[in-house]
N, C-alpha and C positions, 0 to 999 in steps of 0.2 A: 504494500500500500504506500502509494507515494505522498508525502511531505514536503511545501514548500516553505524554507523559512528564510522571507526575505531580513537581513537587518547587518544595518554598516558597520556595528560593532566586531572586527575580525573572530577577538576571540571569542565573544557569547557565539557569534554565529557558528564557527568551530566545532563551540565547545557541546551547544543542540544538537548539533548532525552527528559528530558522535555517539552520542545519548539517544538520541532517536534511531539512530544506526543498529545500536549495540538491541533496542528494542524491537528489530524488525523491520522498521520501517527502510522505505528507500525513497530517501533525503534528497530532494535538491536546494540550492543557494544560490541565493542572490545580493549584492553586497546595496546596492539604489535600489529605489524605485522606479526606473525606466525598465531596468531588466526584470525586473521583480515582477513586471506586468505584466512582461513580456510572456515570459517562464508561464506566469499563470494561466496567460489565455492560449500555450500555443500545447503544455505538456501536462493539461487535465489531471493537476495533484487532488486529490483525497481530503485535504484542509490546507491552509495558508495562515503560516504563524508570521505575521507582520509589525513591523516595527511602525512609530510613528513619525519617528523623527528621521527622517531619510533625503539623502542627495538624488537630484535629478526631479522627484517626484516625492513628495510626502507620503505616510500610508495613508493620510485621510484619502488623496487625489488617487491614488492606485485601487482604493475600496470602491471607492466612487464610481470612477470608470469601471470597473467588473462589473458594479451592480446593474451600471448604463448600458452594459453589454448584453446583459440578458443571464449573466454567471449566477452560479448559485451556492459556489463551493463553499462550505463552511467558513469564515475567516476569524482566528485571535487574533487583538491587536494588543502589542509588546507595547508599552512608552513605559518612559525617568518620570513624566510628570505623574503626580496621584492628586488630581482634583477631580470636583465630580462633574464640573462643563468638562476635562477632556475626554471622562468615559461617557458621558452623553453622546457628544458630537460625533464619537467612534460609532455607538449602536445608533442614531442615526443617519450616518451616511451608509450603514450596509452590514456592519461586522457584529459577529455572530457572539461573542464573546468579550473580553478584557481583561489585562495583567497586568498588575504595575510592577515596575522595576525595584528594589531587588527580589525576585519571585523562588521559592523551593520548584527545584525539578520535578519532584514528586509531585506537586500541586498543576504543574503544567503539562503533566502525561494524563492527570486525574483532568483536566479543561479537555484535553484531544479526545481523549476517549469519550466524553458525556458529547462534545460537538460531534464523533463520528456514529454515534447511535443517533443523535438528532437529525442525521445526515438525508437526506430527498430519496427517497424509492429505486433511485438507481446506481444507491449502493450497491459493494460487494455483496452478491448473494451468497447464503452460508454454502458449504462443500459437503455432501453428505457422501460416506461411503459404507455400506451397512448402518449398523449402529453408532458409527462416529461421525461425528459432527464439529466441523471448525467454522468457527467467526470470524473473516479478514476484519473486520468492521471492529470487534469487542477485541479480539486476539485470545478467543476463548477457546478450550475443545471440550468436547463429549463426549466419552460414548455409553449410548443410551441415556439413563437419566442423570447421571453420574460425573460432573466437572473431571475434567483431569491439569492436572497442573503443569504447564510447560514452560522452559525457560526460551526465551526471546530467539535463538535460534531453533529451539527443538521447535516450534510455531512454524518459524520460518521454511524450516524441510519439512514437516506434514503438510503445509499448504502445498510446497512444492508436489510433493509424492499424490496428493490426494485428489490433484487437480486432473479432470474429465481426458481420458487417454481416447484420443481419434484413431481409429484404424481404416484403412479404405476398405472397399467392398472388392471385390471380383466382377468380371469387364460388366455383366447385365444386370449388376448392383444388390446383388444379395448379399448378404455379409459371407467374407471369407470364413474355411472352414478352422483357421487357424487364431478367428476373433478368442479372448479369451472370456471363462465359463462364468455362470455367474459369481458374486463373492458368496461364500458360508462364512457371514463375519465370524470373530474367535469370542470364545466366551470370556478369556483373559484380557483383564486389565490393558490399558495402552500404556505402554512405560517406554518405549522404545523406541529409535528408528527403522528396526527391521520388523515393529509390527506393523508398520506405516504402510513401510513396502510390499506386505505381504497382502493386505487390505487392497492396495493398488492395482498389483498385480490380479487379482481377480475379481476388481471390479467393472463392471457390464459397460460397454462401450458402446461411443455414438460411431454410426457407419454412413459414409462417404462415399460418394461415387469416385472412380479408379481400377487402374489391373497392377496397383504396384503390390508387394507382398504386403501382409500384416505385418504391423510392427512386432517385436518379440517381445516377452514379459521380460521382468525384470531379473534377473539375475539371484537365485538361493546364494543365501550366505553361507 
């Protein structure tokens, strides 16, 4: 799930994309606001952590313009100031949220997360394979009724692994006979990466017109 965090401060900007990194996400930056716009309207990120005090373009004028656009993407906006006209002015010209400067990181992944459940219907839809279930949107999994707890990359390779596997069809577009079978999810806990993969590997595939071969399961460990 992508992240834009525009703001001219080198090291905060930095020091989020790491942070946001280490959390999964995939970060992009912009140091103004010309680019910052730019970025937003041309590589359709997930939310927009925005500064207000910016070269080139303000984030009031960057909000602004998105919203003139027709954009809808979540936006917080970062300022030094903490008065209550500047968090006014922010949620009325567009922005979805406010932070004031000095902010806990923890407090600002707890702001991304509540904007990406707020997020417009054409969020990430969840990924279900059997009984497990992952949230791009919460960064949450399941299976069955049952949370499972995963650290920031282990997330990041099950959404990898769990994501809808295409195989093409054979030339008069029936599925090939080498699509693979349905999944028998495992009654075992999901602790792992090679539960992930095993899930994957047999779970029910979308079929495509083509005469190239099926792709081949995944690999036993």
């Amino acid at each position: 799930m992508k992240v834009l965090v525009v703001e001219d401060e080198q090291g905060l900007r930095e020091g989020l994309a790491r942070g946001l990194e280490a959390e999964g996400f995939v970060v992009q930056s912009a140091a103004n606001g010309v680019d910052g716009l730019w970025m937003a309207q041309e590589f359709d990120p997930a939310v927009v952590v925005l500064d207000i005090m910016l070269p080139g373009l303000s984030g009031y004028e960057v909000c602004r313009r998105l919203r003139q656009s027709g954009s809808h993407v979540p936006i917080l906006m970062l300022t030094a100031k903490d008065g209550e006209y500047d968090e006014a002015d922010a949620l009325d010209l567009g922005a979805d949220d406010f932070l004031s400067k000095p902010f806990s990181y923890v407090v600002l992944l707890a702001h991304l997360r509540a904007l990406l459940r707020r997020a417009p219907s054409d969020r990430a839809p969840e990924l279900r394979v059997g009984d497990l279930r992952l949230d791009p949107a919460t960064r949450r999994c399941f299976r069955g009724s049952q949370e499972v707890a995963l650290t920031p990359r282990e997330f990041a390779l099950a959404e990898l692994l769990v994501r809808p596997v295409v195989i093409p069809a054979c030339s008069r577009g029936a599925p090939s006979r080498h699509a693979p079978a349905l999944l028998r999810a495992s009654t075992t806990a999901f602790r792992s990466y090679e539960q992930v993969a095993v899930d994957r590997r047999h779970a029910p595939a979308q079929v495509i017109g083509g005469d190239a071969a099926a792709q081949p399961g995944l690999p036993r460990r």
